[in-house]
Kinemage of the C-alpha trace (Angstrom):
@kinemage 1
@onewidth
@group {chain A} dominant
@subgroup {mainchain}
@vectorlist {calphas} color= white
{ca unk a 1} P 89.915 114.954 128.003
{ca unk a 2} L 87.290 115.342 125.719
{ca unk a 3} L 87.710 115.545 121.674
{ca unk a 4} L 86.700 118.418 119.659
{ca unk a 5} L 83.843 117.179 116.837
{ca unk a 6} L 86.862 117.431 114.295
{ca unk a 7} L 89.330 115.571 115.774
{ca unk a 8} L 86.749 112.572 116.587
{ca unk a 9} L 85.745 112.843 112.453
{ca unk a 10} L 89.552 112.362 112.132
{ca unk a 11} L 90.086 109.375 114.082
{ca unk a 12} L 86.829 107.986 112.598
{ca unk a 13} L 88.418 108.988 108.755
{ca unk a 14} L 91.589 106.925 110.070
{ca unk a 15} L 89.593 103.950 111.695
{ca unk a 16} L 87.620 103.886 108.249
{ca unk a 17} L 90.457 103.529 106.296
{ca unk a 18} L 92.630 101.175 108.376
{ca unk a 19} L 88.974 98.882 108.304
{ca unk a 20} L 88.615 98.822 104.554
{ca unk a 21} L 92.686 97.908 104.030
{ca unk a 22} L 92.273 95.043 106.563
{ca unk a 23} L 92.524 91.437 106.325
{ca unk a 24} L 91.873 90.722 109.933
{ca unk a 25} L 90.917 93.076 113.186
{ca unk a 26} L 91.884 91.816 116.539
{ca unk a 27} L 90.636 93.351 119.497
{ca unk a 28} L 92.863 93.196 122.954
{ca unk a 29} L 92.447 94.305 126.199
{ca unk a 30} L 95.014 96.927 127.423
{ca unk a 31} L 93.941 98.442 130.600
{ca unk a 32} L 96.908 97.485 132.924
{ca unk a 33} L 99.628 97.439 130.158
{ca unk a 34} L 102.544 99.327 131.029
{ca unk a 35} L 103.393 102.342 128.267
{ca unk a 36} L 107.216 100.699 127.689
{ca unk a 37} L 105.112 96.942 127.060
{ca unk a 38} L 102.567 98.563 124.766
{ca unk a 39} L 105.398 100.546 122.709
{ca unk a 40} L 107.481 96.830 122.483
{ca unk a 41} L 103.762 95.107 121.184
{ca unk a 42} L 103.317 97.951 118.852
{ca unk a 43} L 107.170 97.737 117.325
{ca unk a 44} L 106.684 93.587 117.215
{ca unk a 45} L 103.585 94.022 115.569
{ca unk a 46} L 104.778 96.444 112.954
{ca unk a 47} L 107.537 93.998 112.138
{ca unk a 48} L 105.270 91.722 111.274
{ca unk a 49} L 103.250 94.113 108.797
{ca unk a 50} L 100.610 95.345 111.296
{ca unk a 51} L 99.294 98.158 113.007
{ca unk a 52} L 98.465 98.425 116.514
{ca unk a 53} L 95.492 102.095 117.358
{ca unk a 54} L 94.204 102.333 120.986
{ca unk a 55} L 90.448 103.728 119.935
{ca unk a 56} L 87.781 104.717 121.599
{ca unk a 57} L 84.878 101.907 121.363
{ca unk a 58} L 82.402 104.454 120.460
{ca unk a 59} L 84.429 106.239 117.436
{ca unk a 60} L 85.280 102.653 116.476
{ca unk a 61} L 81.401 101.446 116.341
{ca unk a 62} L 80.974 104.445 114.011
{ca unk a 63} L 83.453 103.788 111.804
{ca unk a 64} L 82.416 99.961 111.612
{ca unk a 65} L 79.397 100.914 111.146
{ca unk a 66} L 80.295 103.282 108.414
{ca unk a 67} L 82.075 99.996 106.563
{ca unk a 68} L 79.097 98.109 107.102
{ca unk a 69} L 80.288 96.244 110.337
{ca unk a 70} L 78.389 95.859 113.425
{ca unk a 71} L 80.353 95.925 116.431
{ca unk a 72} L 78.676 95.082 119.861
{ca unk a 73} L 81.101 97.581 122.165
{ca unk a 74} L 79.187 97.012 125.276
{ca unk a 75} L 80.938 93.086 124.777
{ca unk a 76} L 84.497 94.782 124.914
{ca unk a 77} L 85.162 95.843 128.372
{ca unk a 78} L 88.105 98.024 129.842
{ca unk a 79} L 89.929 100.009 127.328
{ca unk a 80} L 90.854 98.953 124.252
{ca unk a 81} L 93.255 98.541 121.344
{ca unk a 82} L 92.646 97.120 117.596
{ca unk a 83} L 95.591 95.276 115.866
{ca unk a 84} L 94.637 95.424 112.057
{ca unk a 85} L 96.383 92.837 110.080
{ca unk a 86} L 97.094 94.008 106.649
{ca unk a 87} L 99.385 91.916 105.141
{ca unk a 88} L 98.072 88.393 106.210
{ca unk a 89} L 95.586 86.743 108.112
{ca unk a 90} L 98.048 84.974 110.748
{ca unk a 91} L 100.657 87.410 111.613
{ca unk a 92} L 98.980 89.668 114.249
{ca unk a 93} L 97.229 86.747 115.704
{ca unk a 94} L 100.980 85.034 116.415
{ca unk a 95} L 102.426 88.664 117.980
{ca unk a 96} L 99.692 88.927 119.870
{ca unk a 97} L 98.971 85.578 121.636
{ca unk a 98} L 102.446 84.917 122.419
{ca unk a 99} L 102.569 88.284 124.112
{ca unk a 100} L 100.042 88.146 126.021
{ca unk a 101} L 101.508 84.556 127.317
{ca unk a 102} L 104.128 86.543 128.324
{ca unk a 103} L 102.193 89.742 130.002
{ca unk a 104} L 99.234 88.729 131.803
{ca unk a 105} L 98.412 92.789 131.094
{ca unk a 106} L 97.269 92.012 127.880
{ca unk a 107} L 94.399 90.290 126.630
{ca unk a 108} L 92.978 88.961 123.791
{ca unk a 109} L 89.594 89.898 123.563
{ca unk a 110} L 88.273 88.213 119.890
{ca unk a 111} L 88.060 90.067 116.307
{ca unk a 112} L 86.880 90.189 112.515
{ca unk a 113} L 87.707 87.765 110.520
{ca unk a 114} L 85.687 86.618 107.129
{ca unk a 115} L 83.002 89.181 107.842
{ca unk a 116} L 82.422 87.623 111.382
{ca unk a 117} L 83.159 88.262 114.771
{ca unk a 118} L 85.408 86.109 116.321
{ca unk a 119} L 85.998 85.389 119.933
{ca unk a 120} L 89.377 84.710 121.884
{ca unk a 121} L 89.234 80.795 120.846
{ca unk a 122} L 89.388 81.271 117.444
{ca unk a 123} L 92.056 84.233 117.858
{ca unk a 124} L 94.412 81.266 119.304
{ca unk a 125} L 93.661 79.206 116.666
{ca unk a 126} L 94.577 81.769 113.999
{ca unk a 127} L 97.681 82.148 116.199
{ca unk a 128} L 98.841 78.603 115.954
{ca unk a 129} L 99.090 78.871 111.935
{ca unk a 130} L 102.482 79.287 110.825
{ca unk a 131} L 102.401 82.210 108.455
{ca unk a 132} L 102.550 82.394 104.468
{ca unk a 133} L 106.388 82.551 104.123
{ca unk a 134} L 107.218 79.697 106.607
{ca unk a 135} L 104.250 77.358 104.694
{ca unk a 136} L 105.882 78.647 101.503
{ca unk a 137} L 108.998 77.580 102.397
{ca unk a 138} L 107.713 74.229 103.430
{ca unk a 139} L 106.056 73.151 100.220
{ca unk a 140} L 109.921 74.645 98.235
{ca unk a 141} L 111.718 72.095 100.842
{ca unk a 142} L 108.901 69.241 99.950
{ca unk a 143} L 109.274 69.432 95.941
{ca unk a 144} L 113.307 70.366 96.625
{ca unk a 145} L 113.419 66.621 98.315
{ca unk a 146} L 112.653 64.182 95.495
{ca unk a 147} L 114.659 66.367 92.914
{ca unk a 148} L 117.689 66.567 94.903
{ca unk a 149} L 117.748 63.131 95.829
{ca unk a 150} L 117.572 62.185 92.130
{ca unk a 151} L 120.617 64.127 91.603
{ca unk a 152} L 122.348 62.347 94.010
{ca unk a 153} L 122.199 59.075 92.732
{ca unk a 154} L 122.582 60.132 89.563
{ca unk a 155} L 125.779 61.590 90.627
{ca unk a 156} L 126.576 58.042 92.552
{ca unk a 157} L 126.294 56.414 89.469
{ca unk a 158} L 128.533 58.733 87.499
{ca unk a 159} L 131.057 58.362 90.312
{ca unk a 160} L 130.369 54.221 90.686
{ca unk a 161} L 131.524 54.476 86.510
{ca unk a 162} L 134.561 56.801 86.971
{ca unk a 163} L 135.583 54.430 89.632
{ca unk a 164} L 134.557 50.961 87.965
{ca unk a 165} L 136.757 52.306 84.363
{ca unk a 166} L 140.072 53.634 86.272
{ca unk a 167} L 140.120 49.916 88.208
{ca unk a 168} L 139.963 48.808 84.893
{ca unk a 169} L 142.605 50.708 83.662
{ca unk a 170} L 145.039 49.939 86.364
């Protein structure tokens, strides 16, 4: 079906503002994915704080290009989806790789990242990051240890006095 002139400047207004609001923009491959597998990616990714639009490559070049990114299309073959990570770098990477473990339908083609392409390797890397919150919580639990531990033997010295005095009482 072909697209009337302003329904492609639409999708091109849309594409231009989902690229300027990104953080990262990860290109998969979704030609055999089933419609009930691409509406469970979509509602995991969205979870997570990120959008999944299925785009035609050529209104996508032109609204890269219109943010001053050059996208190679002819590189991205069979049709295609963006995931565009706004929240974090990390996220969409994770939802994405472990799908597509999962469903062999799906596959991860590369992205933007830094102002730079990036190909499937570095996707997978990304992916193996654990996010902001879980790193987060990590460094709370590290400083939480020494102070808590502190506590405690303060506490087992208070205890060791209440103990050593009512001996000496009796």
């Amino acid at each position: 079906m072909a697209l009337s002139k302003d329904k492609k400047t639409q999708i091109i207004e849309k594409l231009e503002k989902s690229i300027g609001a990104q953080k990262i923009m990860l290109f998969v491959g979704i030609s055999k994915l089933k419609t009930k597998d691409m509406l469970g990616l979509k509602s995991d990714l969205k979870e997570k704080g990120n959008i999944l639009t299925v785009a035609k490559k050529t209104l996508l070049k032109v609204a890269a290009k219109n943010k001053g990114i050059e996208i190679d299309t002819k590189k991205l073959d069979g049709e295609l989806a963006v995931v565009f990570g706004n929240n974090d770098e990390v996220s969409g990477a994770s939802v994405i790789n472990s799908f597509s473990k999962k469903n062999e339908n799906l596959s991860i083609i590369g992205g933007f990242f830094e102002n730079q392409l990036i190909g499937k390797d570095k996707v997978v890397m990304l992916a193996s990051i654990p996010s902001r919150a879980e790193l987060l919580a990590k460094a709370v639990g590290s400083m939480q240890a020494p102070i808590s531990g502190f506590f405690r033997f303060l506490n087992g010295n208070i205890e060791g006095g209440v103990r050593v005095l009512s001996k000496i009482k009796q």
